[in-house]
C-alpha positions as a Markdown table, in Angstrom:
| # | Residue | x | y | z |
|---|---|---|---|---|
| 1 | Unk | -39.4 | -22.5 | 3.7 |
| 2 | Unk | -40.0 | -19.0 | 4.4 |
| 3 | Unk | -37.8 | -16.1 | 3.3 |
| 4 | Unk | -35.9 | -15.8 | 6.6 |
| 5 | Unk | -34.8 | -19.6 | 6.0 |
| 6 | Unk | -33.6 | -18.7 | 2.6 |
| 7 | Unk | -32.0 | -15.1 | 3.6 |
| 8 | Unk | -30.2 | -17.0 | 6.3 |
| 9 | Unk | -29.2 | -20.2 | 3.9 |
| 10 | Unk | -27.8 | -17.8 | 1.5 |
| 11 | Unk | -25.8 | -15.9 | 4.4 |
| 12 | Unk | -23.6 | -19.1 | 5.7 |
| 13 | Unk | -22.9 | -20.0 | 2.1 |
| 14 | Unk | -22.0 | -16.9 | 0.8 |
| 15 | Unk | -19.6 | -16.6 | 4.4 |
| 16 | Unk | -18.1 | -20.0 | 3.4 |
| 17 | Unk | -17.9 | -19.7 | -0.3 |
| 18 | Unk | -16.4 | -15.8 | -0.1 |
| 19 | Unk | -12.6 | -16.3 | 0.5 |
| 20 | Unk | -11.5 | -18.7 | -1.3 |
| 21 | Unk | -13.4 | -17.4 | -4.5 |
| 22 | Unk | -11.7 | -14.3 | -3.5 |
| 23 | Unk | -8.2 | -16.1 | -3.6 |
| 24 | Unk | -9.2 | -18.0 | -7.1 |
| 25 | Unk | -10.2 | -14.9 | -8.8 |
| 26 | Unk | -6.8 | -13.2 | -7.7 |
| 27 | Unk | -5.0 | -16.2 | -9.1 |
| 28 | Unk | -6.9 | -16.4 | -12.0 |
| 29 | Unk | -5.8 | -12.6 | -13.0 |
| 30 | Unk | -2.0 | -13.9 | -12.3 |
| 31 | Unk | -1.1 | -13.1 | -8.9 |
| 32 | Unk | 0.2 | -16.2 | -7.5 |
| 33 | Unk | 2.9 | -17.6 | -5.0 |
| 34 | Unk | 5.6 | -17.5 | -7.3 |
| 35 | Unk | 4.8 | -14.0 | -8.6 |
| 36 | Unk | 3.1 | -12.4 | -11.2 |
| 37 | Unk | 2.7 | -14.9 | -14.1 |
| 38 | Unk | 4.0 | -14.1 | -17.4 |
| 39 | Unk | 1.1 | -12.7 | -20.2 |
| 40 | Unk | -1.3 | -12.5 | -17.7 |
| 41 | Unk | -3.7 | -9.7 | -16.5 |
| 42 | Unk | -1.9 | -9.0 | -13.9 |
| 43 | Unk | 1.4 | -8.8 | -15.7 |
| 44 | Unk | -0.5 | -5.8 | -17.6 |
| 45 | Unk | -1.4 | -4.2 | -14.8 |
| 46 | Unk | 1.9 | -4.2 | -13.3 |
| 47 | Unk | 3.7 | -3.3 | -16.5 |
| 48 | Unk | 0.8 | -0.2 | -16.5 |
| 49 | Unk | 1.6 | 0.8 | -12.6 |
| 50 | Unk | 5.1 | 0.5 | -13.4 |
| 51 | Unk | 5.1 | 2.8 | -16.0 |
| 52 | Unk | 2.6 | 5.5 | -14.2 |
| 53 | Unk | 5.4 | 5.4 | -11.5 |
| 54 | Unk | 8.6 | 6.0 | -13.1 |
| 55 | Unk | 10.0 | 2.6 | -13.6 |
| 56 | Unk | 8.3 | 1.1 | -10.3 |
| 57 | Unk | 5.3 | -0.7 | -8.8 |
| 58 | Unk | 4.6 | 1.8 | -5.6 |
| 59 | Unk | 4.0 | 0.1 | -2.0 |
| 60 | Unk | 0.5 | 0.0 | -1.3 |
| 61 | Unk | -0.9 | 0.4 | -4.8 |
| 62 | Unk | -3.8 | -1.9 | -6.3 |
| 63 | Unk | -0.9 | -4.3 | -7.8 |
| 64 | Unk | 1.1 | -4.2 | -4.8 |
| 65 | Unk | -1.9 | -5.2 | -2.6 |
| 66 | Unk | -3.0 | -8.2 | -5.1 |
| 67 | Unk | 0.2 | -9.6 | -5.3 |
| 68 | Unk | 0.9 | -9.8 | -1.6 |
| 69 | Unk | -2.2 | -11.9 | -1.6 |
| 70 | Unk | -1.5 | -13.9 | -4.1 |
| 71 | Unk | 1.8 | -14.9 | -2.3 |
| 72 | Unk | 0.4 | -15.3 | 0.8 |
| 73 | Unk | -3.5 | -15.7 | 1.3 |
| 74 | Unk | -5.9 | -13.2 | 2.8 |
| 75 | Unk | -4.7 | -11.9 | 6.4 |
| 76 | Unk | -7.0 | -13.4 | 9.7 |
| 77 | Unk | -8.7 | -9.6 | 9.3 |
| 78 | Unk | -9.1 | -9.3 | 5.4 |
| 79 | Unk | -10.6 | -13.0 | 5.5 |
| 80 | Unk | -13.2 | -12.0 | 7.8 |
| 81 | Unk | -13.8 | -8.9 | 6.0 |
| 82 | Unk | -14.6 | -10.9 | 3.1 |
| 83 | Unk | -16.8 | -13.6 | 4.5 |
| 84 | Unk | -19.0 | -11.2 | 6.1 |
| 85 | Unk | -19.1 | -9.6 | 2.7 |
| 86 | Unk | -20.1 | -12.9 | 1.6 |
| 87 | Unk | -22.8 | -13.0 | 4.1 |
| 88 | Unk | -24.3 | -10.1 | 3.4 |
| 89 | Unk | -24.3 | -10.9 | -0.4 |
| 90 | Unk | -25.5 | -14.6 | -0.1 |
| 91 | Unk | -28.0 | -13.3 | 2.4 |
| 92 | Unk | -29.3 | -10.8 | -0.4 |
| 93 | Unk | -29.8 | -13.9 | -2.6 |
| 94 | Unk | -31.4 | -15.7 | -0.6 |
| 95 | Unk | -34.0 | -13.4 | 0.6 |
| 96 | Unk | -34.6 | -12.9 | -3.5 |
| 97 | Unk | -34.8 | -16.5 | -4.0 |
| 98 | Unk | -37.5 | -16.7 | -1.1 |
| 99 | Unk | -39.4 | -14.0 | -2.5 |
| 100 | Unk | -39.3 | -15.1 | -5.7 |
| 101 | Unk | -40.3 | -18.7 | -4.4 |
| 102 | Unk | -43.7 | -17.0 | -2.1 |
| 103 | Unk | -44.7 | -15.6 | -6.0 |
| 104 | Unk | -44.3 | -18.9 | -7.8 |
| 105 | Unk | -45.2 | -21.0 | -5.7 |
C-alpha cells in the first residue's frame, strides 16, 4: 500500500473515531447528563471558575461550554468540526505509518 492509501485510511478513521472520543473524554473529566459529577475533575474546575467569578460559573466559560456538552452531545456544526479534526489527525498518522512502512519494508 502506498502512503496515499495509508494517509487516506487514517483520515476516515480518525473522521469516525473523533466525536465520540470527544464525548468520552468530556464524560470522563465529569461532565455528564445529569451534571457535573461529584469529586470529579470537572467538579474542580467548576468549584475554581466559580470562585474566579465571584460565587458563579460565567456563561460561555471553558466549564460552561463542557458541561453543555456533556448534557447534550456535540451540536450538527461542533460534530463536524471535530471529525474533520479527526481527519486531518488520522490522516497525519497514516501518512507516518506509510512512510515508516516504505523504510522498513
Amino acid at each position: 500500500m502506498g502512503l496515499l492509501t495509508f494517509a487516506a485510511l487514517g483520515g476516515g478513521v480518525g473522521a469516525v473515531v473523533a466525536a465520540p472520543v470527544v464525548l468520552g473524554v468530556v464524560g470522563a473529566l465529569g461532565f455528564t447528563s445529569g451534571g457535573i459529577a461529584a469529586c470529579s475533575y470537572a467538579a474542580g474546575m467548576m468549584s475554581t471558575a466559580a470562585v474566579a467569578n465571584g460565587g458563579a460559573v460565567a456563561a460561555g466559560s471553558t466549564v460552561a461550554l463542557l458541561q453543555a456538552v456533556g448534557a447534550a452531545g456535540l451540536s450538527g456544526t461542533a460534530t463536524a468540526a471535530v471529525a474533520g479534526a479527526g481527519a486531518g489527525v488520522g490522516a497525519g498518522v497514516g501518512a507516518t505509518v506509510g512512510w515508516l512502512a516504505a523504510i522498513i519494508i
